[in-house]
C-alpha positions as a Markdown table, in Angstrom:
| # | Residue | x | y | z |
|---|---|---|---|---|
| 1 | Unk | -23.1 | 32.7 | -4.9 |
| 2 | Unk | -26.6 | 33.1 | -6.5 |
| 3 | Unk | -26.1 | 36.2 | -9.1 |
| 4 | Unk | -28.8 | 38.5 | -10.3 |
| 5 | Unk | -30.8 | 37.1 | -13.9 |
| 6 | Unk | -31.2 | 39.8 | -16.0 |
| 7 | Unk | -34.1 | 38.6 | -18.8 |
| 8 | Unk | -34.8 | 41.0 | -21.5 |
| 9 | Unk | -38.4 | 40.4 | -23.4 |
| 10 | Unk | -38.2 | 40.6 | -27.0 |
| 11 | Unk | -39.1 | 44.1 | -28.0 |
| 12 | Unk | -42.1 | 44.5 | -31.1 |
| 13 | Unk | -42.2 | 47.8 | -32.7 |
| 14 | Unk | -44.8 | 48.0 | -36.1 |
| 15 | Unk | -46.1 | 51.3 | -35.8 |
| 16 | Unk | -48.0 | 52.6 | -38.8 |
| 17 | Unk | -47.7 | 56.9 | -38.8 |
| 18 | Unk | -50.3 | 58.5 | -40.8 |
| 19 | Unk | -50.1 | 62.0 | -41.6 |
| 20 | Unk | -53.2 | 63.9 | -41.5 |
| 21 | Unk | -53.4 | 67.1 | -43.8 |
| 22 | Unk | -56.1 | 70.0 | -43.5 |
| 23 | Unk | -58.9 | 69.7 | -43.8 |
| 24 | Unk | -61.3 | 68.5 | -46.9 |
| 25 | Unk | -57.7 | 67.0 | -48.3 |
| 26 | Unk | -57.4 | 63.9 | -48.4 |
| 27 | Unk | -54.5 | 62.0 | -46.6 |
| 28 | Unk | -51.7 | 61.1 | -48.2 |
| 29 | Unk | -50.2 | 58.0 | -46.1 |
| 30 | Unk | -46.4 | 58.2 | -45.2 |
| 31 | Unk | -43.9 | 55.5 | -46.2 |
| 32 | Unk | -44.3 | 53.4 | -43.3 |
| 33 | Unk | -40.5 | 53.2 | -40.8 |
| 34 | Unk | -39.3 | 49.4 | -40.2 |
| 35 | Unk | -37.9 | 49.2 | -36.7 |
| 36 | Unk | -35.8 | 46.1 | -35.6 |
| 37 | Unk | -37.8 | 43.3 | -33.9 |
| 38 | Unk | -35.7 | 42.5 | -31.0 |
| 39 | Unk | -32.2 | 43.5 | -30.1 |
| 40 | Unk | -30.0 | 41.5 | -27.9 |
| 41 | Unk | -28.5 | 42.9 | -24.4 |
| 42 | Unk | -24.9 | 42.6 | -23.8 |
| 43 | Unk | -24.2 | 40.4 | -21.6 |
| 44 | Unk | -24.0 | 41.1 | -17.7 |
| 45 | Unk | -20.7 | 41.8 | -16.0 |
| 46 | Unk | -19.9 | 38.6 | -14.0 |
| 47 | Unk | -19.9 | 39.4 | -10.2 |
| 48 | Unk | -17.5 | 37.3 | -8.5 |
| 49 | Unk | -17.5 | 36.4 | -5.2 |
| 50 | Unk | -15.0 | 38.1 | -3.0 |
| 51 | Unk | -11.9 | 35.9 | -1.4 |
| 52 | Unk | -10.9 | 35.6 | 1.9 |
| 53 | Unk | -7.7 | 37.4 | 2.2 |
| 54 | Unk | -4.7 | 35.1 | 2.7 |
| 55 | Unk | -3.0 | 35.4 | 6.0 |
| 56 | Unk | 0.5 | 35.1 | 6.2 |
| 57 | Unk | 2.1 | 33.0 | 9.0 |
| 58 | Unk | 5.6 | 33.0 | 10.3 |
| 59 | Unk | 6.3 | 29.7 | 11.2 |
| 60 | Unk | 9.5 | 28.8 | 12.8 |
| 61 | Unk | 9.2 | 25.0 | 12.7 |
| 62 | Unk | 11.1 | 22.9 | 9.8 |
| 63 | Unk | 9.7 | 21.3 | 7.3 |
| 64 | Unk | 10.0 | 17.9 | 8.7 |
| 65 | Unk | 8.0 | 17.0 | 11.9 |
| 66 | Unk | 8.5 | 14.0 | 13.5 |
| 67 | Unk | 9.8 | 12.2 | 10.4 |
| 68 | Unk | 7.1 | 13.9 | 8.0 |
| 69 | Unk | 7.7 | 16.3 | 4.9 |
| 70 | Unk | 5.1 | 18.8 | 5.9 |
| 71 | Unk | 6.3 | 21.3 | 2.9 |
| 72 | Unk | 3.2 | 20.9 | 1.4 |
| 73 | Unk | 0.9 | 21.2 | 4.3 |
| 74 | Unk | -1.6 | 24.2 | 4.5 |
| 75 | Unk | -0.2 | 26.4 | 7.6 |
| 76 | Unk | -3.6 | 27.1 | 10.0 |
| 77 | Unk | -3.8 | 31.0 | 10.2 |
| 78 | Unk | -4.2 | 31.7 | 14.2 |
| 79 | Unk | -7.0 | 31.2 | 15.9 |
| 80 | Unk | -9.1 | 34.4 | 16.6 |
| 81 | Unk | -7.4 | 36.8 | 19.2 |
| 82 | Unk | -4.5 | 34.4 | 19.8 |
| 83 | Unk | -0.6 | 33.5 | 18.0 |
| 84 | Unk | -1.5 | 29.7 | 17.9 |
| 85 | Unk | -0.9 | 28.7 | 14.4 |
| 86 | Unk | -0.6 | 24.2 | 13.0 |
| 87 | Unk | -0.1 | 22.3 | 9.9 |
| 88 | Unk | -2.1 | 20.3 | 8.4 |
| 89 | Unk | -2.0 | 18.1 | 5.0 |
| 90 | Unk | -3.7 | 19.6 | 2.1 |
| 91 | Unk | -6.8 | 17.6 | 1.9 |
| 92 | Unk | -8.0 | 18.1 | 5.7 |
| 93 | Unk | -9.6 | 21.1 | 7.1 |
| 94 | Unk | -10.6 | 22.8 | 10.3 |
| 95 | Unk | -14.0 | 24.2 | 11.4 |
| 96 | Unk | -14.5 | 26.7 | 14.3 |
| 97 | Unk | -15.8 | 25.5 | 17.5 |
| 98 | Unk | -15.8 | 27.4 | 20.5 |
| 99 | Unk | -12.7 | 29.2 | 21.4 |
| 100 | Unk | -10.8 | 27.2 | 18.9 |
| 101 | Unk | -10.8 | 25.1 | 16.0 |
| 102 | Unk | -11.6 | 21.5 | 14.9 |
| 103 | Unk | -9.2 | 19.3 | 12.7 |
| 104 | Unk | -11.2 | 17.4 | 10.5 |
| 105 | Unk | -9.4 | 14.7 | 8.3 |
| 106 | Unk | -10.1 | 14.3 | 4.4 |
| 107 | Unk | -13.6 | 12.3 | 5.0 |
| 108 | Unk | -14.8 | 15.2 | 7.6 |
| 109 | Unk | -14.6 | 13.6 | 10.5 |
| 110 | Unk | -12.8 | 15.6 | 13.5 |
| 111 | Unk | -9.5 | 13.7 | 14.9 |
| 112 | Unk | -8.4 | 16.9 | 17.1 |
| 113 | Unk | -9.4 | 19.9 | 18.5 |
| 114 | Unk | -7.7 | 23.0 | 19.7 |
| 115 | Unk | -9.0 | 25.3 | 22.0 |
| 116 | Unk | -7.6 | 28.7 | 24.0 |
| 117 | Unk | -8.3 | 30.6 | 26.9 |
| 118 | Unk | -7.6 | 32.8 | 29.4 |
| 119 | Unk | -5.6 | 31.5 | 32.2 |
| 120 | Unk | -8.8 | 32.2 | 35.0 |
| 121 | Unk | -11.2 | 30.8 | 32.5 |
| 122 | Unk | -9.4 | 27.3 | 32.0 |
| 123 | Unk | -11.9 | 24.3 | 33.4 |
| 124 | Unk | -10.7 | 22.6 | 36.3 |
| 125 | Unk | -10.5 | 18.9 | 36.6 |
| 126 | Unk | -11.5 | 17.4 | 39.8 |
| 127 | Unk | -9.3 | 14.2 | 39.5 |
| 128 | Unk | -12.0 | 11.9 | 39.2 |
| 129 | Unk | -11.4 | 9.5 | 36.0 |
| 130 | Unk | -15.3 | 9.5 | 34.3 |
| 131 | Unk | -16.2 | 7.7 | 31.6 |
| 132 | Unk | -18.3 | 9.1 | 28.6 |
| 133 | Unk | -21.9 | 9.3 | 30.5 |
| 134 | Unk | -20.2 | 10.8 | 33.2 |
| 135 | Unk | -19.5 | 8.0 | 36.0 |
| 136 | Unk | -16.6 | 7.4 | 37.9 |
| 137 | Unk | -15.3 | 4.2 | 36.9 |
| 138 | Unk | -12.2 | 1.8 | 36.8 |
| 139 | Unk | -9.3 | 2.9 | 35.0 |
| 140 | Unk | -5.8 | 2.0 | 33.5 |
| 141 | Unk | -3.1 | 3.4 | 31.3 |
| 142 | Unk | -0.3 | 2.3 | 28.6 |
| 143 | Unk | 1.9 | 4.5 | 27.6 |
| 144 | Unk | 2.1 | 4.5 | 23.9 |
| 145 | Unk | 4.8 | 7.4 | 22.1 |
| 146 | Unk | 6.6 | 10.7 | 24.0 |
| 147 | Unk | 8.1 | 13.0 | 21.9 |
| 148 | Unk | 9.6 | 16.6 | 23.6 |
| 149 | Unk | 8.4 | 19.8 | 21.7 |
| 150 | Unk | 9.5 | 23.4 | 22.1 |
| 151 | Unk | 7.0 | 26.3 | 22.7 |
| 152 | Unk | 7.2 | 29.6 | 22.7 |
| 153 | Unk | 6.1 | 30.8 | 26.1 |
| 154 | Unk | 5.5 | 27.9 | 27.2 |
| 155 | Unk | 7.7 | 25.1 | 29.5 |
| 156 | Unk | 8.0 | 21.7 | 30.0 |
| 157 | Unk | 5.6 | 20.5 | 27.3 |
| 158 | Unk | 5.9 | 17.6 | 25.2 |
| 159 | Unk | 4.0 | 15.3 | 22.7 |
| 160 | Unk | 2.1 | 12.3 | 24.5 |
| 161 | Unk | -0.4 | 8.9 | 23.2 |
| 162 | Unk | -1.6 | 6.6 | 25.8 |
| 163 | Unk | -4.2 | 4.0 | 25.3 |
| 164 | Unk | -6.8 | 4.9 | 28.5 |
| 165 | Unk | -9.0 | 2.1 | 29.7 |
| 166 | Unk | -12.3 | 3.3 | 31.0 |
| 167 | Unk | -14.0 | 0.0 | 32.4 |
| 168 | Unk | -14.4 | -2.0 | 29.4 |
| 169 | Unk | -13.5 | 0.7 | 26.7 |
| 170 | Unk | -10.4 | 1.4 | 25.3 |
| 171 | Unk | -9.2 | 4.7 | 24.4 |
| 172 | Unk | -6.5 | 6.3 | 22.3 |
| 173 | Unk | -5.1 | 9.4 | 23.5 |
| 174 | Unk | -3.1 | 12.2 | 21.7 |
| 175 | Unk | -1.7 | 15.4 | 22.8 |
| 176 | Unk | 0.2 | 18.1 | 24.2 |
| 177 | Unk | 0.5 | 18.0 | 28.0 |
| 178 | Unk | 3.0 | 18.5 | 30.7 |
| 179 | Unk | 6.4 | 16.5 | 30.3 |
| 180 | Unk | 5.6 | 14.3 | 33.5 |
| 181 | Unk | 1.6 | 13.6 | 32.4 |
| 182 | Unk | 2.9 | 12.3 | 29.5 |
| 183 | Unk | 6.1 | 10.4 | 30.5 |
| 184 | Unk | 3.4 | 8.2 | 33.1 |
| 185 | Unk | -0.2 | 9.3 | 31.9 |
| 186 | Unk | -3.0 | 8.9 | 34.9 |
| 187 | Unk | -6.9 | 9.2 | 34.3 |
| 188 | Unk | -7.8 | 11.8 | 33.7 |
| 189 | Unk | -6.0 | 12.7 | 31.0 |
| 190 | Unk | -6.2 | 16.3 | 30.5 |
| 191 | Unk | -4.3 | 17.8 | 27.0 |
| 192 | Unk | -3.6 | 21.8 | 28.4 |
| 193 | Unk | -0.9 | 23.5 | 29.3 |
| 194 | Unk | -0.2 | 27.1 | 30.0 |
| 195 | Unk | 1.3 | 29.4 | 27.3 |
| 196 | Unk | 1.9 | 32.9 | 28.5 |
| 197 | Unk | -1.8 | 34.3 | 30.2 |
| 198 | Unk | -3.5 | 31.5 | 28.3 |
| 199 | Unk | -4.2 | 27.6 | 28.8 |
| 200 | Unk | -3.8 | 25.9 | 25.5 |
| 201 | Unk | -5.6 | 22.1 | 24.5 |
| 202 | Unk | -4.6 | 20.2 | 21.1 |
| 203 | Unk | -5.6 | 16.8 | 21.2 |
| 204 | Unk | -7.8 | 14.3 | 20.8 |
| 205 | Unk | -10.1 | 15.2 | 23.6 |
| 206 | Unk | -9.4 | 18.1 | 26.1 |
| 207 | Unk | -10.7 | 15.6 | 28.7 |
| 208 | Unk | -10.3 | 11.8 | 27.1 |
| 209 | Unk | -13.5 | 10.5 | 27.9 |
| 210 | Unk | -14.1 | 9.0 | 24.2 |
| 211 | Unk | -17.1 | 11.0 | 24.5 |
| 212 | Unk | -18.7 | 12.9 | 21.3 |
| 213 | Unk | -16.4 | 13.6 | 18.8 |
| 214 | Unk | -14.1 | 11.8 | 20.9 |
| 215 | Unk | -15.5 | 8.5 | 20.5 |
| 216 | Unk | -13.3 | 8.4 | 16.5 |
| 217 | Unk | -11.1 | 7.3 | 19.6 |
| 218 | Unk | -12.3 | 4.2 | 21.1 |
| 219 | Unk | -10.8 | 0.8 | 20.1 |
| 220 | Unk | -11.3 | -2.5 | 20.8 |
| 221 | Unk | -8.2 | -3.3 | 22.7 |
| 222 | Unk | -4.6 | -2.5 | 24.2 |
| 223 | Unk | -3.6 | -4.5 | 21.2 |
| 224 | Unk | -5.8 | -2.3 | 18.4 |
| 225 | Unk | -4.2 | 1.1 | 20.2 |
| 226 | Unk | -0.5 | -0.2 | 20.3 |
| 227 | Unk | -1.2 | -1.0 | 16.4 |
| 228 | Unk | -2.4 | 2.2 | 15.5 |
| 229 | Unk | 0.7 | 3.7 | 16.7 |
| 230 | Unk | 2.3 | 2.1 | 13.7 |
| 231 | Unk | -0.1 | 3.4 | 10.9 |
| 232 | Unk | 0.4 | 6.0 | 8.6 |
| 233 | Unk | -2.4 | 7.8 | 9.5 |
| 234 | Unk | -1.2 | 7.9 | 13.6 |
| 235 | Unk | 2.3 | 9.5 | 12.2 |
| 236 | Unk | 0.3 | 12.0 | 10.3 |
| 237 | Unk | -1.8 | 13.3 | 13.5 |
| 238 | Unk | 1.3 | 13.5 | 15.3 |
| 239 | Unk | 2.9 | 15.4 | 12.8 |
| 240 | Unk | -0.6 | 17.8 | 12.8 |
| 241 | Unk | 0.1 | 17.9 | 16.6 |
| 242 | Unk | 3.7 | 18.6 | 17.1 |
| 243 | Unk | 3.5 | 21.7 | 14.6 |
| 244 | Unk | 1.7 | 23.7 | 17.2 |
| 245 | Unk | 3.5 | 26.7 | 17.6 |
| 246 | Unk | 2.6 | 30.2 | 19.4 |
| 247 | Unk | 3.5 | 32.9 | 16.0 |
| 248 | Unk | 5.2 | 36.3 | 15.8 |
């Protein structure tokens, strides 16, 4: 934050009094008075800027998540109007996008987003599998990890990552969905489920189209998306992923 200058110009006083007596005398001249110079100002009070106010979360999860220490992880504050609350590591960061947040790793680009909203406001799929122009095309899916998660208010959700083939293009998908989507995932694969009065997405894509941010996504093959299952960086998303949890 920019603060105020405060600049003081150097202050010259040589005044010469002369005393005049009556009149016909002649004037005596007074001693003349020495005045400083230039003074210096005290310094100004620093302003700081003010800090957001930390938020405390109750988080009922463990500190391991799927085979990750996550004691050190930075628990997300909930999202605006809502008890949805995640981990992530130290060094990544969200950013808000409409009705949710962004999960951007350490080099700023986003790997998940998580959005809310009212049940009636949710967008409906029409079962068509499109690719990221739009287009209906030819599709296929590999299941890649499932891993069961427990919600508050919410049933029959788990963790799911399929690799999606959109004609030629692969795609890695990661998220929460339905037990059965994810168990045998079908284009389209939607990440949303319903939690109390609200539909929740956290995933890769709420839609995987490997569209916008989504196309961090794409691969070059079935081969390059069962790999990335085994990286370091994979078990960290799904760590990120599987500490959703709906707060007190």
């Amino acid at each position: 934050m920019l603060r105020p200058a405060r600049a003081f110009a150097a202050l010259t006083l040589g005044t010469t009094l002369a005393l005049v007596g009556c009149a016909g005398a002649s004037p005596e001249p007074s001693p003349s008075e020495t005045y400083p110079t230039e003074f210096t100002a005290p310094p100004p009070t620093p302003v700081g800027e003010p800090q957001p106010e930390a938020v405390e979360v109750d988080s009922a999860l463990p500190a391991e998540i799927a085979g990750i220490d996550t004691s050190a992880w930075q628990q997300v504050a909930p999202v605006d109007g809502t008890s949805a609350s995640f981990r992530i590591p130290a060094d990544w960061s969200t950013q808000p996008i409409a009705n949710g947040l962004a999960v951007l790793r350490p080099d700023g680009e986003q790997q998940l987003q998580l959005t809310v909203v009212p049940a009636g406001a949710a967008p409906q799929s029409d079962g068509r599998c499109l690719d990221a122009s739009g287009a209906a095309v030819a599709w296929s899916t590999n299941q890649l990890d499932v891993q069961p998660v427990t919600i508050a208010g919410a049933a029959d959700v788990a963790y799911g990552a399929a690799a999606l083939q959109l004609d030629g293009a692969w795609i890695v998908s990661v998220g929460l969905l339905p037990s059965a989507a994810a168990q045998s995932p079908r284009c389209p694969i939607v990440h949303g489920f319903q939690a109390g009065d609200a539909v929740v997405s956290f995933g890769s894509e709420a839609t995987v189209q490997g569209a916008d941010a989504g196309s961090a996504w794409v691969v070059g093959s079935l081969g390059d998306a069962q790999a990335y299952v085994g990286t370091s960086e994979y078990a960290v998303i799904r760590a990120i992923v599987m500490s959703f949890e709906i707060v007190g």
